[in-house]
N, C-alpha and C positions, 0 to 999 in steps of 0.2 A: 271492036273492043271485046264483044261475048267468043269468036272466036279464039281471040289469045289468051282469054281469063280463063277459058273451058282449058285449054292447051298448057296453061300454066298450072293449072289444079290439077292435070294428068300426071304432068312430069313430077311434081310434089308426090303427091301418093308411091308414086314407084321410087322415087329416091327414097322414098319412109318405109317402103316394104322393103326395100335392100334393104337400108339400117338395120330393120326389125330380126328381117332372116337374118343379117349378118349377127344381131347382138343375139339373136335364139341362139345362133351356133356359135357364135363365143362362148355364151351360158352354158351351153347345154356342152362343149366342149372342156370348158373349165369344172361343171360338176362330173363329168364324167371322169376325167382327172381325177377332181376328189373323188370318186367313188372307187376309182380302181386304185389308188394311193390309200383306203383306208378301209382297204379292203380285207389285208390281215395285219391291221394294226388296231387299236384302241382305240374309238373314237374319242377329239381334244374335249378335256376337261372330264376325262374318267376318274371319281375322286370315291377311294378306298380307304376308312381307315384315316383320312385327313392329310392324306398323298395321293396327289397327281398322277396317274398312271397312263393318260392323253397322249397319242402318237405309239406307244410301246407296242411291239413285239407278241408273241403269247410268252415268247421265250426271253423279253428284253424283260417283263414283266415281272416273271414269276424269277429270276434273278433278282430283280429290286426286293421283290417281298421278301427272299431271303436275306437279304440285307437287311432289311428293316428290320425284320425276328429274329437274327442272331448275334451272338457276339454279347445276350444279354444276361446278369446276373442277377440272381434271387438271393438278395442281401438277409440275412440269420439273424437277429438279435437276441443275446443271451444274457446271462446272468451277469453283475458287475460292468455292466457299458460294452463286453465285447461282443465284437460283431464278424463275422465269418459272410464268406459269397458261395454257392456253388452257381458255377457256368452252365445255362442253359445246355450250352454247344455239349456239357458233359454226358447227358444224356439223350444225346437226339431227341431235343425238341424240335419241332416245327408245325405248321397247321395247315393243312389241307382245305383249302376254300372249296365250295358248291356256290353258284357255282363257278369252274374253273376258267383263268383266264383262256383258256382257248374255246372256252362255251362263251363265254361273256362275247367274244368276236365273233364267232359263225353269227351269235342271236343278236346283235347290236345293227337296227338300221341305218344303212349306211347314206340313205339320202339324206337324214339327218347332220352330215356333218359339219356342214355349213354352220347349222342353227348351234350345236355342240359347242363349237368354238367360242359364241361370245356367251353360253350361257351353261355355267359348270354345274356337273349333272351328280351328286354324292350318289351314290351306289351301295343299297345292303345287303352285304353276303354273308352267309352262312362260311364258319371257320371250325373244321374242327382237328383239335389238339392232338397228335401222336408225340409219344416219348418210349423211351425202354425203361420199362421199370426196375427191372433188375438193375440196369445202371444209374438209374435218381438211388435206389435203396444204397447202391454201394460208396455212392456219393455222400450219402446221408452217414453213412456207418466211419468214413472218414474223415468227419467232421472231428474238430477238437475237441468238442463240447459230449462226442459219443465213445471217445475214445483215451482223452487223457489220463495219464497217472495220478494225476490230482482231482477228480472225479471224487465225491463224498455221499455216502447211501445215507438217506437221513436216518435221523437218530432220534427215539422220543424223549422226550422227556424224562427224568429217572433220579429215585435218590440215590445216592453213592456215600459209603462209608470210607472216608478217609483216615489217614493217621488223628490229622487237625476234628475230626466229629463227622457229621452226615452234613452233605450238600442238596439243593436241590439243583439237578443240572436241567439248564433250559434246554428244551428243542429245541434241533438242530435239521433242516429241513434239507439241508444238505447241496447240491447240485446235480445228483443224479435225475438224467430225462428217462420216461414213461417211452419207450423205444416206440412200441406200436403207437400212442397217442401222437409221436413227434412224427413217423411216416405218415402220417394221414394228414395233421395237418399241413406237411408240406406238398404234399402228393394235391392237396384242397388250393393252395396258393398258386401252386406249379401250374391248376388246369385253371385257375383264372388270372392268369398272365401277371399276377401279383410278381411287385420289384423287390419287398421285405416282407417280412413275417418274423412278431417278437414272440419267442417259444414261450415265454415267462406269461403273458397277457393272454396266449391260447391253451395256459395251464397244463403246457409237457412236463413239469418238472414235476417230480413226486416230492411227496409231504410228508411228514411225522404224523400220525396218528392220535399220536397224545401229546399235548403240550402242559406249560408248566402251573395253569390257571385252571386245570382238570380240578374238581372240587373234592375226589377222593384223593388225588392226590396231594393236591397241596394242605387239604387236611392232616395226612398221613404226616407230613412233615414237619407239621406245625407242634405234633405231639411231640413227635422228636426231638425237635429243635428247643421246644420247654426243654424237654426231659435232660437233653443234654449241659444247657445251660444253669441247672439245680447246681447248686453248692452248698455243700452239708459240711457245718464246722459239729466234730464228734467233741463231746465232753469224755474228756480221759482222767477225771477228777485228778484235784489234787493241784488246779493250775493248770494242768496241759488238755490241750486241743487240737486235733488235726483236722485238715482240709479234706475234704472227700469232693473233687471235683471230677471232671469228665477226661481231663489225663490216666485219670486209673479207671474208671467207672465206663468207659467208651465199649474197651473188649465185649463187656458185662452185656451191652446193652443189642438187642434186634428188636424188627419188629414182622408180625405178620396178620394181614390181612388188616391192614394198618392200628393194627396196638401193638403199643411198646412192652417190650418184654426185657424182662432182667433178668439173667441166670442166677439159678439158688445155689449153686454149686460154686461157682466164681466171690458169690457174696461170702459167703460161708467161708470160703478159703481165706480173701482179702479179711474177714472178721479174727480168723484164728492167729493169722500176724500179728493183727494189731494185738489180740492177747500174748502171743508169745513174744513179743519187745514190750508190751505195758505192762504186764502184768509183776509183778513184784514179789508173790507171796511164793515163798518156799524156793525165792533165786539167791545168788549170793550178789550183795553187792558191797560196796568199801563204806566203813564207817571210823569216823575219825574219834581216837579214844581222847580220854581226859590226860593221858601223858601226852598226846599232841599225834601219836603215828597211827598210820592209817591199817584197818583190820580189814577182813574180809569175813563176813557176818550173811549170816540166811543160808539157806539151802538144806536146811534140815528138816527131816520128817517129824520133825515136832514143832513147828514154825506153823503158826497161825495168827501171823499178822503180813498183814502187805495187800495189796492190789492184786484181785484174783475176778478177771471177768468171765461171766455167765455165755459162751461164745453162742449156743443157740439163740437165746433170746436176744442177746444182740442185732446178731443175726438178721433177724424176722423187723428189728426195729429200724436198721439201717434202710432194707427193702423195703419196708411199710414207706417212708420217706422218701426213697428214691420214686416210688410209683405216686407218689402226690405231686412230684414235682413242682417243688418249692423249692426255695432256697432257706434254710436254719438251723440254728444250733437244736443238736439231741443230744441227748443225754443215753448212755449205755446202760444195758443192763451188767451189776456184780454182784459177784458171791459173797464178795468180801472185799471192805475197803482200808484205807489208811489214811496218817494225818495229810500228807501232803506228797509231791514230789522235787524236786530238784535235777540240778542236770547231769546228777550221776547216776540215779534212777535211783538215789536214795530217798524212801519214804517217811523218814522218823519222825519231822517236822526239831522243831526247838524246847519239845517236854517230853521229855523219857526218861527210863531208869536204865541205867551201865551198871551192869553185873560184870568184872574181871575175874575169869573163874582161876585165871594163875595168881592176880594178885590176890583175890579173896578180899574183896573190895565192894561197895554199892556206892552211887552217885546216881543222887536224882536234880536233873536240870529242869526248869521251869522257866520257858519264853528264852533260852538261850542262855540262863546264870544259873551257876550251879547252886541250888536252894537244900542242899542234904546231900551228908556221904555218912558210911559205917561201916565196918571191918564187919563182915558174915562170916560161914561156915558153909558152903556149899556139900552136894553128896561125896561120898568118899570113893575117891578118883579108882575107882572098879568097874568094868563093867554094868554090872548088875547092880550098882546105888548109887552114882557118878549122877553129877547135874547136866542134863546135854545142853549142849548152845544151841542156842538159838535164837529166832527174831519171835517174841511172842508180845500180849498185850494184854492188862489185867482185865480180865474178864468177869470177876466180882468180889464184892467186900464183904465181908464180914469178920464178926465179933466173938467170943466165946463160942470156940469152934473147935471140935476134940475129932482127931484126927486117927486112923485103922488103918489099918493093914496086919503083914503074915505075924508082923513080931510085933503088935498088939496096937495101945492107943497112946495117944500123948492130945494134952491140951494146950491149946494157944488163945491169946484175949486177943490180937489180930493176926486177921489174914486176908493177902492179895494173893488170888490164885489167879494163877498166871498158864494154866493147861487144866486140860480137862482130864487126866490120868492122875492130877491129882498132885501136881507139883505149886508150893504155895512159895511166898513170901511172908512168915511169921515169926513171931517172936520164940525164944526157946529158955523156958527157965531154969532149964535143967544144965544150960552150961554156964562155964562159967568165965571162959576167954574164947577170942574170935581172932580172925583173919591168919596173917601166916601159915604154917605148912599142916596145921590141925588137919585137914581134909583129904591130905592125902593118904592116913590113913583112920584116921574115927571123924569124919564126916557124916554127913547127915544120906538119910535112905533117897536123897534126889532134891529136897527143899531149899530152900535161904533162908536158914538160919541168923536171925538178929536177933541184938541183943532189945531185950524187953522195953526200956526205955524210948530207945534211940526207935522202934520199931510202933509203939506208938506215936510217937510224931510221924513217923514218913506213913503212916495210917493216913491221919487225918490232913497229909497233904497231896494224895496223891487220889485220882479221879478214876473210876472204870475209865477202861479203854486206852489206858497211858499206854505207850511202847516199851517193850521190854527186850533189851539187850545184852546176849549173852553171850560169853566168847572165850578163849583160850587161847591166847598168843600159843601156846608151845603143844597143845593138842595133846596133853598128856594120857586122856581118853580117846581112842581114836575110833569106838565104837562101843553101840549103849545096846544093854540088852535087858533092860529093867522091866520087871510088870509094872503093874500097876501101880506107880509111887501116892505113895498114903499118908504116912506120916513123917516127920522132921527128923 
C-alpha cells in the first residue's frame, strides 16, 4: 500500500506540473498577445474628456478628437432675441493635447492591460487652443450685428425745438457694438470652448452718455416747458384782448447754459403790430352819420382822440411776463386812450358830439339817443380859417373865457375846447343866424360857432373827454394851413 500511495502522489504532482506549465504558457501566451496587440494602440478604458478612447490607434484617436471639436458653433446673443452662430471650423480652431496621443502609447504600461479592461482609467491632459485670428476677427466683422444698414450710434439725450415747442428727447443707446470690447470678448469665449456668449450682458454695446433724468438737464427743460406753456391774455382796452401764447412767442424763445431767453428784438416787433392794427388815434376809420351813411373820419393831424399805444413800454412789460412764466391777463402801456372799441375798430363808444362841417349841423348822443342838436357856423371853408376834421375829444370846460388871436379878442360864457391850438365849441354873440352856406364864406377863424342859448345847455350836458366828430362828406377843404386858431 505505501509503495502505490508514494507512486500515486508521484504521478499527481507531475500531472499538476504540466497543468501549471501548460496554464503558465497559456497565461503568459495570452498576455503576451495582449502585450503585443496593445502595443500601439490605447490601452481599454482610455477615458479623455468623457470619451472612450480604449483600443484606438494614435492615428484612430487623434481623428476622433477631431470629430469631437469640430463642426462646432459659438452661438452670439444680441440685442432684440437675435441670435447669429460663427463655425468654429471658420477659423481653425482645434486643440493641441500634451500630452499627445502617440506619448500617451509609448508611456502607457502595457502589462497593465488586462487590469485596464475591467477598470476605466479617466486621464488629464493638458489642451491647448490654436485658431487664426485674423480669420475669428473677419468672422466677427461679418456678423450682422457689425455690419448691418440698420445699425444705430446712440444718441444722448437732448432738448429739441420743434414747430409744436421744445421736447425732451430720451436716450437712445442705440445698437452700435464697442468693436474692440466685442473681439475680446469673443476671442475670451472662443479660448474657453464656450457654445454662446450674450454681447448685451458682457456690455459690447455702447451707450449714450447722457440720459433724460441728468439733473441739468431735465432742469433745463422744465424752465422751458413753464415758459413755453405761459399764456398771456393782453388787455387792448376798450373790450379787446388777445392771446399771446407759444404759437407766436415759440420763435422768441432759447435758451443757454440753461436760462430761458426771450429775444427783445422779436418782442418789440410783435409789440409794434399789435400797435399798428390797435391803435386807433390819428387812423381813418367809418363812422355812421345821423342821416344813416357811412363816413370815413380820423386820420388827421389834428386828431387826438383814439388808442395810441406806448410800444416801448409795452414792450418791456410783455417780456417782464413772459420771463415770470405765468399764465395772466396784462394790461398795456398807452399814450392815449378811448371810450371803447368795436368790430370796425371804431372807438367813439355811444356819447359823442357829430360836427357835419357840409351840413353845418351839431348832434350830441348820449348812451346811444340823440340828447341835443344845433345849426353852428364852423371856420370859413379857406385854407387858412377852415375847421379841419377830425376825431378829437373835449379836453376842458370852461366859463367866461375871452378868446385872441392876430385879428384881436372875442368873449364867450361857454366853452369846449376841443384842441389845443385853440379850436373851441362856444357860443357867439355876435351872430345872428347859423347853419346853411354862412361858412363858406364869413365863417368863423376855425371854432363852432353856437348859438348862445342852445350852447349853454350842450355846456352843461356834455362831460370832458366826450368824442368829437368832425367831418365833410364833400371835402370842400382839402387842406388846412391855419396858425394858431384863437378865436370864433
Amino acid at each position: 500500500m505505501g509503495r502505490n500511495d508514494e507512486k500515486k502522489r508521484i504521478i499527481t504532482f507531475r500531472i499538476l506540473l504540466i497543468l501549471g506549465w501548460l496554464l503558465l504558457a497559456c497565461t503568459g501566451g495570452y498576455y503576451n498577445h495582449g502585450y503585443k496587440l496593445w502595443a500601439d494602440r490605447l490601452l481599454p478604458n482610455t477615458i479623455i474628456n468623457d470619451i472612450n478612447y480604449g483600443g484606438m490607434t494614435a492615428e484612430e484617436a487623434n481623428e476622433k478628437w477631431r470629430e469631437t471639436n469640430s463642426s462646432r458653433c459659438l452661438f452670439i446673443h444680441e440685442l432684440s432675441d437675435a441670435v447669429e452662430c460663427i463655425s468654429y471650423d471658420d477659423f481653425d480652431f482645434h486643440y493641441v493635447l500634451d500630452p499627445t496621443f502617440e506619448e500617451m502609447i509609448k508611456s502607457q504600461n502595457l502589462w497593465t492591460w488586462l487590469w485596464a479592461s475591467f477598470n476605466p482609467t479617466p486621464k488629464s491632459v493638458d489642451s491647448a487652443i490654436v485658431y487664426d485670428e485674423e480669420k475669428l476677427t473677419q468672422a466677427v466683422h461679418e456678423l450682422t450685428c457689425m455690419s448691418s444698414s440698420l445699425i444705430r450710434d446712440p444718441r444722448d439725450a437732448r432738448i429739441e425745438k420743434l414747430e409744436s415747442g421744445y421736447i425732451l428727447v430720451p436716450a437712445d443707446d442705440g445698437n452700435r457694438l464697442d468693436e474692440e470690447k466685442t473681439l475680446a470678448c469673443i476671442r475670451k469665449a472662443v479660448e474657453g470652448g464656450a457654445s454662446s456668449i450674450d454681447l448685451n450682458k458682457q456690455g459690447c454695446y455702447k451707450k449714450a452718455s447722457l440720459y433724460e433724468d441728468d439733473p441739468e438737464l431735465a432742469g433745463t427743460f422744465a424752465l422751458l416747458d413753464k415758459a413755453q406753456k405761459t399764456v398771456l391774455s393782453l388787455n387792448l382796452e376798450g373790450g379787446a384782448y388777445v392771446t399771446l401764447d407759444k404759437s407766436t412767442f415759440l420763435p422768441w424763445m432759447t435758451y443757454v447754459s440753461g436760462t430761458v431767453i426771450f429775444e427783445e428784438d422779436d418782442i418789440y416787433a410783435y409789440t409794434k403790430q399789435l400797435a399798428d392794427k390797435y391803435n386807433t388815434f390819428r387812423t381813418v376809420r367809418s363812422f355812421r352819420t345821423t342821416q344813416g351813411d357811412i363816413v370815413q373820419v380820423g386820420g388827421s393831424p389834428y386828431d387826438n382822440y383814439g388808442y395810441s399805444m406806448d410800444v416801448s413800454q409795452s414792450a418791456l412789460i410783455i417780456e417782464d411776463a413772459l420771463y415770470q412764466s405765468v399764465s395772466q391777463t396784462i394790461s398795456l402801456s398807452w399814450n392815449r386812450y378811448a371810450k371803447t372799441r368795436d368790430s370796425e375798430m371804431a372807438d367813439f363808444g355811444s356819447t359823442y358830439i357829430e360836427i357835419s362841417l357840409d351840413e353845418q349841423h351839431l348832434w350830441y348822443y348820449k348812451d346811444g339817443a340823440l340828447a341835443f342838436q344845433t345849426p353852428i357856423v364852423s371856420g370859413t371853408a379857406t385854407p387858412s380859417r377852415a375847421t379841419p376834421t377830425m376825431v378829437a375829444h373835449v379836453q376842458y370846460k370852461t366859463t367866461d373865457h375871452t378868446m385872441r388871436g392876430s385879428y384881436g379878442s372875442s368873449h364867450a360864457d361857454y366853452v369846449l375846447n376841443i384842441h389845443s391850438s385853440g379850436i373851441h365849441i362856444h357860443d357867439s354873440a355876435w351872430r345872428g343866424s347859423y347853419g346853411g352856406s354862412i361858412w363858406l364864406s364869413d365863417g368863423s377863424h376855425g371854432c363852432i360857432n353856437t348859438p348862445p342859448a342852445n350852447m349853454a345847455q350842450l355846456y352843461n350836458m356834455v362831460d370832458v373827454d366826450t368824442p368829437v366828430i368832425i367831418y365833410d362828406r364833400y371835402n370842400h377843404v382839402s387842406s388846412f394851413q391855419n396858425e394858431s386858431y384863437g378865436v370864433g
